[in-house]
N, C-alpha and C positions, 0 to 999 in steps of 0.2 A: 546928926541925922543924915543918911544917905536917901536922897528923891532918884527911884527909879522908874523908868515907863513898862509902863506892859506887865507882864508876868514876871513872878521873880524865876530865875535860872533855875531855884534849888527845888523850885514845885513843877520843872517839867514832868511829863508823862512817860510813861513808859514807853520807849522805842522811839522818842522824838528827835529831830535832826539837831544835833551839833550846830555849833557854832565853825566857821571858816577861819582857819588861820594859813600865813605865809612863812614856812618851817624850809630852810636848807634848800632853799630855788624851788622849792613846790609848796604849795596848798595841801593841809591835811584838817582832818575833823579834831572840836578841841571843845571840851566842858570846861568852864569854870573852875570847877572844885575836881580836885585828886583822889575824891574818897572814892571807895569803891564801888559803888553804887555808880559815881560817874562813870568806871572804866567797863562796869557791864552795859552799859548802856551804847555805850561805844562798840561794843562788840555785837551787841542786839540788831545795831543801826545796819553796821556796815552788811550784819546777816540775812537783812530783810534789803539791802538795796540789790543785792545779788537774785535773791530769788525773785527780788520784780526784773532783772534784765539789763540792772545797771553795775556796773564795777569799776572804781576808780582807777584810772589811768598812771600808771607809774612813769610819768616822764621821762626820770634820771635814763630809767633800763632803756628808749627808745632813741635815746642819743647816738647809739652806736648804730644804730636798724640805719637810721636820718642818714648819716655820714655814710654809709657803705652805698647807699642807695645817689648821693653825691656824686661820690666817686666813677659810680656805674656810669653815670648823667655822663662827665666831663668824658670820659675817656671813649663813648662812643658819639661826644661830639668830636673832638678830636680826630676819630676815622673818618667820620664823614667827611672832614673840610681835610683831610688826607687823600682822601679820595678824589674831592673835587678838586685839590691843585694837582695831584699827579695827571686826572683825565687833563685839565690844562694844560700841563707839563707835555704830554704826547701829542696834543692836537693842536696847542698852540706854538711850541719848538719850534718843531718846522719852518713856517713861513718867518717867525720872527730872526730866526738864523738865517733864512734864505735873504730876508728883507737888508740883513747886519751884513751878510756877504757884497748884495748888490750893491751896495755902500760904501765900504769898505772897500771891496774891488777895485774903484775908480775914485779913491778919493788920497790925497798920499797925505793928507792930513791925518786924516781914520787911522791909517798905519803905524801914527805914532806911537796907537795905544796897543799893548801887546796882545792882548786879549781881544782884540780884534781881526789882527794880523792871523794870528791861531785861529778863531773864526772862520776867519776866507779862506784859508788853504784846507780846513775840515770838510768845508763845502764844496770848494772848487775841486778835492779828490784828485783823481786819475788826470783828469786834466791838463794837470799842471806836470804831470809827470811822463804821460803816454801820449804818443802819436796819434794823428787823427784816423791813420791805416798803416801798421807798419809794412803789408806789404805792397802798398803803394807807393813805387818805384819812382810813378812816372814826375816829370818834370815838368812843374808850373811855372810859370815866367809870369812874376805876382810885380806889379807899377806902385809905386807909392808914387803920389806927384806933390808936388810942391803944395804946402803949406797945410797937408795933412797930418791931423794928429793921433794919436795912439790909439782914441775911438775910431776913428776914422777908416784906420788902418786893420784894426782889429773885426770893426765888420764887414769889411774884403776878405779878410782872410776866413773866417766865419763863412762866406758868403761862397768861397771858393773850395770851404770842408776842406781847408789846410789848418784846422783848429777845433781842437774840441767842443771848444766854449769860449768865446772872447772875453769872459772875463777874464780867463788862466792870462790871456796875452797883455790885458791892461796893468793887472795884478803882479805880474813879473815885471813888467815895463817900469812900473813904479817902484816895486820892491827895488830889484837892481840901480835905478837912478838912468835910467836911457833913455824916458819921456821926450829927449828931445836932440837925441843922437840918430833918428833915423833919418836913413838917407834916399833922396828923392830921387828915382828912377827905376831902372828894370831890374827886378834880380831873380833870381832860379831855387825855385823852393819844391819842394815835394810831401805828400802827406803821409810819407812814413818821418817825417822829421818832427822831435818835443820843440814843444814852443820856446824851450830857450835855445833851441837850435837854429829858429827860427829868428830868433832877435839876432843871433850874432850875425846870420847874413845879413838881416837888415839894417846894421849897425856898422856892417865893417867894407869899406869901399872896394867890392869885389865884380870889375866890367863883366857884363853879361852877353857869352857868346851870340854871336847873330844866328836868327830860326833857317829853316828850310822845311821845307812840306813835301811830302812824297807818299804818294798814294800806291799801297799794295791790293789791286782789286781780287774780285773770288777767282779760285782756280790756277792762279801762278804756283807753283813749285819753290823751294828755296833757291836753285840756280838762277831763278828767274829773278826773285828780289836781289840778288848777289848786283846780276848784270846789270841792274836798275839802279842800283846805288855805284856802281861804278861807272855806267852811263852820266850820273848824274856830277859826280867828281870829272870826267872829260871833258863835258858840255855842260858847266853851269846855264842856267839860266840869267844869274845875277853873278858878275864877277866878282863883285863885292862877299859874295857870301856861296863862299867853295865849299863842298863837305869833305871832310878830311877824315872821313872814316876809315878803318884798318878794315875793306873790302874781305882779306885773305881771313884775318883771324875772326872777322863775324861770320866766314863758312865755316869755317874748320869748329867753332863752338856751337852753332846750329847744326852741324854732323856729329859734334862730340859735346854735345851740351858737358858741362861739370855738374857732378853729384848735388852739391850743394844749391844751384840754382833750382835742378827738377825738385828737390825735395821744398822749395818753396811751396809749391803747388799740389795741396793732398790725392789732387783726380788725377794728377798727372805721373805715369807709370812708365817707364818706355822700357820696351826688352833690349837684352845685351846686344850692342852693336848698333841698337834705334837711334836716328835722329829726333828733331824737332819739327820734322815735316807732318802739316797735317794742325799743327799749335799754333800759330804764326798768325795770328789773325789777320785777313783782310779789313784795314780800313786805312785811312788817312789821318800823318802821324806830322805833327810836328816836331822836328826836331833841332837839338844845337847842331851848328855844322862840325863841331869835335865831340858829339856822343862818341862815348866808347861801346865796343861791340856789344857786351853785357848790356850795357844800360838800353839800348835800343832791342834787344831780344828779350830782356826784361818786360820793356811796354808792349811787346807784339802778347807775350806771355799773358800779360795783368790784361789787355783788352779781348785776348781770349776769355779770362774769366770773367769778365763784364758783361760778356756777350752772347757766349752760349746758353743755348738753352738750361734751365734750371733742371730739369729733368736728366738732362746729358751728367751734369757737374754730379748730379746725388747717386748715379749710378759706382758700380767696384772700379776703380782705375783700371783694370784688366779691360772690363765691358765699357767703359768709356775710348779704349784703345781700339778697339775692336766698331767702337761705333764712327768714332771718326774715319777708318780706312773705309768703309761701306759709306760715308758722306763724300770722303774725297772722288771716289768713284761715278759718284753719280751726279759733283758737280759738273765732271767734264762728258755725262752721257746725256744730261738733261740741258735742254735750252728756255723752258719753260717752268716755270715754278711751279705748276698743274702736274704736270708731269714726273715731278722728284719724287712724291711717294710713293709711285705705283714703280719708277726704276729701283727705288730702293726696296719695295717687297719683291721686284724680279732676281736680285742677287741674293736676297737672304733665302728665296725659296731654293735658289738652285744651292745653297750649300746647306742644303738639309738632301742628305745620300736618298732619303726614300723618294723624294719630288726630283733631282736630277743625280741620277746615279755616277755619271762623270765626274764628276765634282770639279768641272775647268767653266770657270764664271765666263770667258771669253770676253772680255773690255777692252775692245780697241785703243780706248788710251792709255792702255798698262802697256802695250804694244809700243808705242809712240811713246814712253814713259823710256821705257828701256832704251830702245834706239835713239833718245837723247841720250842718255846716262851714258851710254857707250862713248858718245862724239865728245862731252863735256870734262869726261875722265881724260880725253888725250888731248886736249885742247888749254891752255890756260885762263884768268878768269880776262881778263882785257880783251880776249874773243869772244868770250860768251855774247857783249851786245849781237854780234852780228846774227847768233842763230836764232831759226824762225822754230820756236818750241809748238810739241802738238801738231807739227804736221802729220795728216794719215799716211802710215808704211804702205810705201808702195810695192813695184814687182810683184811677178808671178807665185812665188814663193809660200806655199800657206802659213800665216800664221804661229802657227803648231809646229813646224818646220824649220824657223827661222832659229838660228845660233847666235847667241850671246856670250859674254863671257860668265865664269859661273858665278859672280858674286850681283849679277846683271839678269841674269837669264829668270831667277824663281819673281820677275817684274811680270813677267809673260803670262798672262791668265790663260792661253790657249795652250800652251807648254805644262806650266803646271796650277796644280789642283790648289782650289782654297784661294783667300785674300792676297796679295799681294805682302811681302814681309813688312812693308810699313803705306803708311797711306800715301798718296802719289800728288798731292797739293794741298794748300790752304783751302777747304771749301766755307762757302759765306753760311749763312744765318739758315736760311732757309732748308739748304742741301741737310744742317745738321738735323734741324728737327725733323727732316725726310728720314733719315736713318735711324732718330729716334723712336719714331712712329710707322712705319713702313707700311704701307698699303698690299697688304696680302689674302685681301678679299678673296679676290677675282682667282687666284692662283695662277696668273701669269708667272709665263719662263721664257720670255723671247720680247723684244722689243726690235724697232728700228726707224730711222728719222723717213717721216714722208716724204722728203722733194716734195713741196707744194708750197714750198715758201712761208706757210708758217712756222718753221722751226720746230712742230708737235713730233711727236711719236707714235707708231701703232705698237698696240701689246697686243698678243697670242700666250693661249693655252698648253697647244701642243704643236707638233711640225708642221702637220695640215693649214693648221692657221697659219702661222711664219711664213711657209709658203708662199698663199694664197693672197698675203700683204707682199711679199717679195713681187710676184708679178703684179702687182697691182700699183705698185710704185715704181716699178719701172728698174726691180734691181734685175731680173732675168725675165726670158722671153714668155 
């Protein structure tokens, strides 16, 4: 006898649910009995769970839906955290390279690892390979003193812009093995020299000429510096420290500069036959007492471009040529610095034809220009001290009058028309920006010094007024 609960299986109802079974990794509907009465019943069931809303769920087939939908998951997690190490990667780089450089730089341990050495020099760049100015000429006289070491040394030179970046200098110091080959005392460096040009001087016991100082103030002429450096070879100050410069061949290269030196300097343009009068900067120059000629025309050159005005330098070399002889002019008519713009709007206005149809500028020191040139052409340079430059031509003789010779004569603004063939001295700071800027307001054409001890000038319009200053200063009755 079989004891059953409930109902038996074989008297269910029409359309009633199945039993649950576990078939092949899924749940499926399952009767009892095989006959076929069960399998309509089955088919009734599953027809009537659809039109309520319900339909069994085919696992197997969603296995693939699952996984694609996985894969989707991973692969745009994956961008993301691509994303976030790359943003890393570009914003954190930087500083941790810069951090691995500064490190590395100055440590000769760090060195050892190669990957780090690679490092430092990725970062250090140019540095390590270019001058701090290549055309920075001039001559520093760099002190290491005793017991100073490679940092030490390195933020002097840093500090004196003979160095890129102190680390290229520690960096090399180390790479090479000289940490502690330098040597304590004066030596002569410049900042067109690479930092490993820089260690060999420092490295290698080279005595360093003794200085001399000599001051080229505004308004001197080149005959004039000539006479000044050979004045200064006659009569040292300090016997101990003579200069022994080649007097002759620093003229003759300042009359015939070389190709290559002018083409250092992109403003600098000189017409065939031109000197370097007019470039020469006025200031005070330290130098070794065996500079060679270049090397000292070189720094008159490089403190010109330090100095002039910024407006001067961005102009065409042509109009930069053209601006310095209208400054040199006007440093030897102005005594006042008030006064330089307005002498220098009086010559530009007169060499506009329609404002002064003569076209002769008449500057007394173009006059006094010349009749030096003449006495200094026949004279050699070991005279030159004795002459008194700039004195006013005297005699009856006008001006306009006077004979020179003809490579001499076109100096003469009363003679002939237009600027002078080159500028007629070194003029300073101020005279240039006067010619940059010209004060051509007022449209003066005449000036002339008061006598009254101020040193000023009066300007006029036209003759009437020049006149009426003339007797008013006491030039005619």
């Amino acid at each position: 006898m079989t004891i059953r609960g409930g109902r038996d299986p074989r008297d269910r109802g029409k359309g009633e649910a199945p039993d649950r079974r576990f078939v092949d990794g899924g749940w499926d509907d399952y009767w009892p009995d095989d006959s076929e009465t069960a399998a309509e019943r089955a088919v009734e069931y599953r027809t009537r769970r659809r039109h309520e809303g319900y339909e069994s769920r085919d696992y197997h087939s969603e296995r693939p839906r699952s996984l694609a939908r996985s894969l989707v998951y991973l692969a745009a997690t994956a961008l993301l955290v691509a994303l976030v190490l790359g943003g890393l990667y570009v914003f954190v780089r930087p500083p941790v390279l810069s951090a691995i450089a500064d490190w590395g730089a100055e440590n000769p341990t760090a060195l050892n690892l190669p990957f780090v050495a690679d490092i430092v020099r990725g970062e250090l760049g140019d540095s390590l390979t270019e001058p701090a100015d290549p055309k920075d000429f001039t001559t520093v006289v760099f002190e290491i003193r005793s017991g100073e070491t490679p940092y030490d040394i390195a933020d002097n030179l840093a500090r004196e812009g003979l160095v890129r970046d102190r680390r290229a200098f520690v960096f090399e110091s180390i790479a090479r093995g000289v940490t502690t080959d330098f040597i304590a005392g004066r030596h002569s460096l410049s900042r067109s020299m690479t930092v490993d040009q820089i260690i060999d001087v420092l490295t290698i016991p080279i005595p360093v000429s003794p200085t001399v100082t000599v001051t080229f103030r505004e308004g001197l002429r080149i005959e004039q510096m000539v006479a000044k450096l050979e004045l200064m070879e006659q009569n040292p100050s300090d016997p101990s420290k003579v200069l022994q410069l080649d007097t002759q061949a620093y003229y003759d290269m300042a009359k015939n500069p070389p190709a290559d030196l002018v083409a250092e300097y992109e403003w600098l343009k000189i017409p065939p036959g031109g000197s370097l009068e007019g470039f020469l900067f006025p200031a005070t120059y330290d130098i070794e007492v065996d500079i060679t000629p270049r090397e000292l025309l070189e720094k008159q050159l490089f403190a010109f471009s330090q100095n002039a005005p910024a407006q001067l330098l961005a102009l065409p070399p042509e109009q930069v040529y053209v601006t310095v002889q209208i400054a040199s002019l006007v440093e030897l008519e102005a005594a006042l610095d008030t006064d330089r713009p307005l002498v220098a709007g009086v010559f530009v206005n007169r060499l506009d034809p329609a404002l002064w149809p003569t076209g002769h500028l008449n500057s007394d020191p173009t006059v006094a220009y010349a009749r030096d040139s003449e006495w200094l052409a026949n004279n050699p340079i070991s005279a030159w001290v004795e002459l008194s430059f700039w004195e006013p031509v005297g005699g009856s003789t006008p001006y306009s009058q006077l004979e020179f010779p003809p490579d001499i004569a076109p100096y003469n603004t009363y003679w002939a028309k237009g600027l002078p063939p080159t500028p007629i001295c070194s003029p300073g700071l101020i005279s240039l920006e006067a010619a940059v800027a010209p004060d051509t307001t007022d449209g003066y054409l005449f000036f002339l010094a008061k006598n009254d001890g101020t040193g000023g000038l009066a300007f006029a319009r036209t003759q009437e007024e020049h006149e009426a200053n003339l007797k008013k200063y006491g030039y005619i009755p």
